[in-house]
N, C-alpha and C positions, 0 to 999 in steps of 0.2 A: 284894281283888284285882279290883276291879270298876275297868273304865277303856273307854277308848274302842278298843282293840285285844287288849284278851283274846279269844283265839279258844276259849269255855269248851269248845265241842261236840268241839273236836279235841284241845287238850291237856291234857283229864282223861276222851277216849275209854278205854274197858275195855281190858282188854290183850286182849282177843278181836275186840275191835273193830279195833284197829290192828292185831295180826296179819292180818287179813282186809284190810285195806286192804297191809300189803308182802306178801303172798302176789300180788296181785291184780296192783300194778303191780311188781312183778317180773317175772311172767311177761313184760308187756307191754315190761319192759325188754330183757330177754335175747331178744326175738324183735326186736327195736327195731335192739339193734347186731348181731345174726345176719345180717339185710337190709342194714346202713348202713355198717357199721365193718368195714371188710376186716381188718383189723389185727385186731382181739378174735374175729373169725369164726376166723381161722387159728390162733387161742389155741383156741382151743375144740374143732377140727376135731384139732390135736395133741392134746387132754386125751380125745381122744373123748367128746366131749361134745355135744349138738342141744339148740335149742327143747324139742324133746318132750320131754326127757329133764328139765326144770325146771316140777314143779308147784307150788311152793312156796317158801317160803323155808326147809325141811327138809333142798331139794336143794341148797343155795347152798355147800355144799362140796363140790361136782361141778365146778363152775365156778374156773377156773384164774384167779390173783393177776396183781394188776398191779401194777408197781413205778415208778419215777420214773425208771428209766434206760427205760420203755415208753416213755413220756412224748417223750425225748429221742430217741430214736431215731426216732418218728414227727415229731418236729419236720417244716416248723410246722403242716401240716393233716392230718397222719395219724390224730389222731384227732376229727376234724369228722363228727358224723353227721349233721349234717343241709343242705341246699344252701348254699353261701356266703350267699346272698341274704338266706337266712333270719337270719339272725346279723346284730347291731345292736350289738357291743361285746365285744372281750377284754379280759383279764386276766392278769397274768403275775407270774412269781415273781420273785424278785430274780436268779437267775443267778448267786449266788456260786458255785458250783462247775458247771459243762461247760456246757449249752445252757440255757435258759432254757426254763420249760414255758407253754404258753401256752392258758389255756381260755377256751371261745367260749362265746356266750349267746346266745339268743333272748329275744326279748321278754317271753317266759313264764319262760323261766327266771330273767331279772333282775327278778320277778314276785315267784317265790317265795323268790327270797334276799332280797329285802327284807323279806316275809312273815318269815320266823326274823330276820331280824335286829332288827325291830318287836315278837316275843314276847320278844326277849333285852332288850331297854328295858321292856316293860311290867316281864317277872318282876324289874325292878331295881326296880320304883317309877315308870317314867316316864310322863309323863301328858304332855297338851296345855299342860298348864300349867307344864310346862320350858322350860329355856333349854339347849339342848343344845351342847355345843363341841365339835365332831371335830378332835380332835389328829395322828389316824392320817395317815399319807401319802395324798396323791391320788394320780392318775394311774395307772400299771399296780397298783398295789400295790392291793391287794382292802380293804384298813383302813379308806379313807374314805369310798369307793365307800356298801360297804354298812351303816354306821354311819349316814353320810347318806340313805342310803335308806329304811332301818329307822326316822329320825327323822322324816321326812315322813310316813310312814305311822302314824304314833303322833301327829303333830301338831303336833309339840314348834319350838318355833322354831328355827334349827337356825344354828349358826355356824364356817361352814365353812373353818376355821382352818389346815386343814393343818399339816405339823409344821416344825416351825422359828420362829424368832424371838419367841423367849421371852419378852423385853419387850412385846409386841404382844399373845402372847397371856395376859399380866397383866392387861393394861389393860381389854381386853374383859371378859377376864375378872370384873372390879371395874367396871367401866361400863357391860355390856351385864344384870350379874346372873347371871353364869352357874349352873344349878344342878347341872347333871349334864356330867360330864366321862367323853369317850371316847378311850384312847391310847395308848401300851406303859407298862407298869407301869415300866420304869425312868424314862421320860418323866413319868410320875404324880411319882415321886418324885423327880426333880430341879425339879420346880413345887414341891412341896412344901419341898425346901430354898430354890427362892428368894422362896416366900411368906412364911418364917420369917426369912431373915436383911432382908427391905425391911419387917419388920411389918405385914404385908396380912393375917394373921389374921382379924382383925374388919372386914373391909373385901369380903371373897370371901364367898358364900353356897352353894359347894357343898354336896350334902348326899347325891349316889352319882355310882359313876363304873364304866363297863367298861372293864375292862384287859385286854389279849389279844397275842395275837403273839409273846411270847416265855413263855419259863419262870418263873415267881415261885414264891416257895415263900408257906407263910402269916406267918412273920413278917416279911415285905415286906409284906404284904398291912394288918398290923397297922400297922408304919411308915407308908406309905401315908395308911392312916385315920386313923392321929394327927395328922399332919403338913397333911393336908387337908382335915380336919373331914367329913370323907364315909364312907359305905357303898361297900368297894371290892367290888365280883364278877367271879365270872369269866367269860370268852367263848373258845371254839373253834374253831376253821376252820381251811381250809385251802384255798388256790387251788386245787388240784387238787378238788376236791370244791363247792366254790362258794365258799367266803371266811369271813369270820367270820359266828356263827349257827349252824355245824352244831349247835352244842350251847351252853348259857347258865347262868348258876347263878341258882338263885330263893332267895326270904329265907332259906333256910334256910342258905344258903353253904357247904353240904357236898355238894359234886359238880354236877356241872350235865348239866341235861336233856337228852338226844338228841330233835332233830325227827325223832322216828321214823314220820311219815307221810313225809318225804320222803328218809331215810336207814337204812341197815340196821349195824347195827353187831357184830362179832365180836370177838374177841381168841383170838390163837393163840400157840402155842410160835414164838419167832420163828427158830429152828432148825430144827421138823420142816414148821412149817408146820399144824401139827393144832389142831382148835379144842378150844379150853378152855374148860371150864362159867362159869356167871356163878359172880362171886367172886376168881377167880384171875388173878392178874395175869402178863400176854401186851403182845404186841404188837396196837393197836388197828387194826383192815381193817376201811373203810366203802364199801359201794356207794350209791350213790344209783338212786334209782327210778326219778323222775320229772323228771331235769336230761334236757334234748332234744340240744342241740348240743354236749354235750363226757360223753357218759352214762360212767359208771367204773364198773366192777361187778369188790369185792374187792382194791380200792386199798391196798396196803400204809403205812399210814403213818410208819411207824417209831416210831412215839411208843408208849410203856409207860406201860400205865394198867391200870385197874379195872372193869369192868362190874357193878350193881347195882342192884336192881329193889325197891322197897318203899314203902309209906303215908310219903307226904310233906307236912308240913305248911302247903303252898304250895296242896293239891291237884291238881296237874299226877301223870299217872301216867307219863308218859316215862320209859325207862330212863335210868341214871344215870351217868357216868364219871366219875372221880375226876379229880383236876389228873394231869396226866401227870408219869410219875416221874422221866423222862429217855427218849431214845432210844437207839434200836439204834443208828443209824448215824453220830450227835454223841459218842456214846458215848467217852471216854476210856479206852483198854485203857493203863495202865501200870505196870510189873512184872508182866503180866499177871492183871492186876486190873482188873476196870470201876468207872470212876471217872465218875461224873455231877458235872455242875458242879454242880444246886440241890444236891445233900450239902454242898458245900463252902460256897454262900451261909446254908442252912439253919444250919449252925455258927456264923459268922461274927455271924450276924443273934440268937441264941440266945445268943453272949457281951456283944454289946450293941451290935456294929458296925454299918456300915452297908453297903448291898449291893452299895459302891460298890467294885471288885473283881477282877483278872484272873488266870488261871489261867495260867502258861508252863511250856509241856512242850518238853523239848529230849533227847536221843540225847549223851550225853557218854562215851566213850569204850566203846560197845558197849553202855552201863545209861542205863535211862530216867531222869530225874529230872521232878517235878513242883514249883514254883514258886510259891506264890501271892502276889499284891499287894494288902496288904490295907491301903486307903485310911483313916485316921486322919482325928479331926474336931479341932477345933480345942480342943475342951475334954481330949481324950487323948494329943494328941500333946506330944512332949516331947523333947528332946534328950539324954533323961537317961540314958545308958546302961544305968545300972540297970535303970530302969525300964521302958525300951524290951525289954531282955532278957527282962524278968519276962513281959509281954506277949505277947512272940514265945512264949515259952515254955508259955504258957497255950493260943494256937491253936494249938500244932503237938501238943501233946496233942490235944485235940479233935477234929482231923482227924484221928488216928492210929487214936483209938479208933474215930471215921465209917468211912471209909474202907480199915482195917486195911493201910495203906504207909506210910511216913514219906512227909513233903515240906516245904521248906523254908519259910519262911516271912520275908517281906520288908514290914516298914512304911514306906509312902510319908506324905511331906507331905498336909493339905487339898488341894482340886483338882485334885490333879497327875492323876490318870487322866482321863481324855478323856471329857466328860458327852457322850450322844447322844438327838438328838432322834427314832430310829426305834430299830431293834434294838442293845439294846449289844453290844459285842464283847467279848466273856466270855473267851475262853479263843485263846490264839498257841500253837498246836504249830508249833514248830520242825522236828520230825520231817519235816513235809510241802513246807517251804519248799526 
């Protein structure tokens, strides 16, 4: 693990050590937006809550949640704490649903996101002596941003690819050497189908890649690796919180480390709201400590996960969270049942299919129904009625017994579902349209 950006002193500090560091700039946060952020003051001021009243991070469930409709509501500088002046670059989320959230940076803060996003390269393997491809989106979108930044600071030569045109990014690919690939796992593996069907096999030298932004389960993660002769990991973030980096998975590929010098992380009943010991799985709320121009303290994320602390064979002591298991608010309630979409890839990908896949929920005569399209390769698909039956027949078991609802199940032609070059679109509820 020895390379030119391992920070050893901070990410295999004692766990008493980095308690002592978020106890420390906690305080200094919560006195940060008591003075700066009128908006979390008046959260606080209803929660009866003060500065004083926060010695630790013992007291951080005193201090009142913030959610993504805060976000919006503050739209666009309600939550700026620090002088416009000071701030050199935002960030923003894609705005598929009401406002779009938009966080600001200072120089220091776009400082230390590149910092995690440089430990999340090394704990891959990445050295000076890569060729790094950012596939992730520029521009507002936080994926290229700090991939590319994260790879400067590790040294890595860096080819900043952005996402789109697929051809272009083969080519480099196979001409530039690429060794290490960063991108949305369905993007990973739609390279991956087109390095298999043009024979670029032996021609491409990856050998890891971070994948982040959306949901994958692990046997995408396997596909993936096969299919691109690489070490897939995983990476976390979230624009609301600084981007990807909040957390990273090391060789071990079982959970990935919180930068807990610069983030606090809990997990609660995503109902009462009350925190849950480590182990159980909750709804993940991270604050950050030391972000200056956009500070969050008990961010709701909606995402369902794990928190777990133990001897890691990477040596890094970070706490740990698991792949998130689905969220609260993506959440599929149908028949009043919660249905996650990774169950249904997880199935899919376990019978031997590929992840390529949509979910249609629609309101048919007062009863919900659930839909899936599950995309066919060319070596399974068939005309054969029989056989197609047999098929069908076999995933809507699978899902019956995942899931515990029936739901139908619909095989498409090769390519017919729409590949995408950023987040795929997994799931059409009709319900909403």
């Amino acid at each position: 693990m020895e390379n030119q950006y391992y920070q050893k002193e901070i990410e295999t500090a004692s766990p008493e050590t980095l308690r002592k560091w978020q106890d420390e700039r906690l305080v200094k946060q919560v006195r940060h937006v008591w003075n700066d952020l009128p908006y979390y003051r008046k959260k606080m001021e209803e929660a009866g809550v003060t500065p004083d009243d926060i010695k630790s991070r013992d007291d951080l469930y005193k201090l009142p949640f913030l959610t993504k409709d805060d976000l919006r509501d503050a739209y666009p500088y309600g939550f700026l704490a620090v002088p416009r002046k000071d701030c050199v670059r935002i960030q923003s989320t894609s705005g598929t649903t009401g406002k779009r959230v938009v966080a600001f940076y200072t120089k220091e803060d776009i400082d230390l996101w590149e910092d995690c996003c440089a430990r999340a390269i090394t704990a891959a393997g990445g050295t000076a002596d890569d060729v790094l491809q950012v596939c992730y989106g520029y521009g507002l979108f936080t994926g290229g941003a700090g991939l590319h930044g994260g790879s400067h600071k590790v040294g890595c030569m860096t080819l900043p690819m952005s996402s789109g045109n697929t051809d272009r990014q083969l080519q480099f690919m196979e001409d530039l050497g690429t060794t290490f690939l960063c991108c949305t796992p369905s993007y990973a593996q739609y390279l991956g189908e087109c390095v298999k069907e043009r024979g670029l096999s032996d021609r491409i030298h990856l050998r890891a890649g971070i994948f982040g932004a959306e949901a994958w389960s692990e046997e995408m993660r396997r596909d993936i690796e096969k299919t691109l002769g690489l070490k897939a990991y995983d990476i976390y973030g979230l624009t609301e919180i600084s981007g990807p980096g909040v957390a990273f998975e090391c060789c071990e590929q079982n959970g990935m480390h919180i930068n807990e010098d610069h983030f606090i992380a809990e997990i609660i009943d995503p109902e009462t709201g009350k925190v849950l010991p480590e182990g159980e799985k909750g709804e993940l709320v991270f604050t950050s400590v030391d972000k200056a121009a956009f500070p969050l303290i008990r961010y709701r994320t909606r995402d369902i996960c794990v928190l777990h602390r133990g001897k890691c064979s990477c040596g890094r002591t970070f706490l740990k969270m698991s792949k998130p298991m689905g969220r609260t608010d993506d959440m599929l309630i149908v028949k009043g049942v919660n249905v996650f979409p990774s169950q249904i890839e997880t199935v899919l990908m376990e019978l031997g299919y590929t992840s390529n896949y949509q979910i249609v929920v629609d309101r048919v005569n007062a009863t919900d129904t659930i839909e899936v399209l599950v995309e066919m390769t060319a070596e399974n698909f068939s005309d054969e009625l029989g056989k197609i039956t047999a098929i069908e027949k076999n995933i809507l078991s699978a899902l019956k017994a995942m899931l515990g609802i029936s739901a139908k199940v619909r095989l498409v032609a090769p390519k017919s579902i729409e590949r995408s070059e950023g987040k795929a679109i997994r799931v059409i509820d009709k319900r909403k349209i």
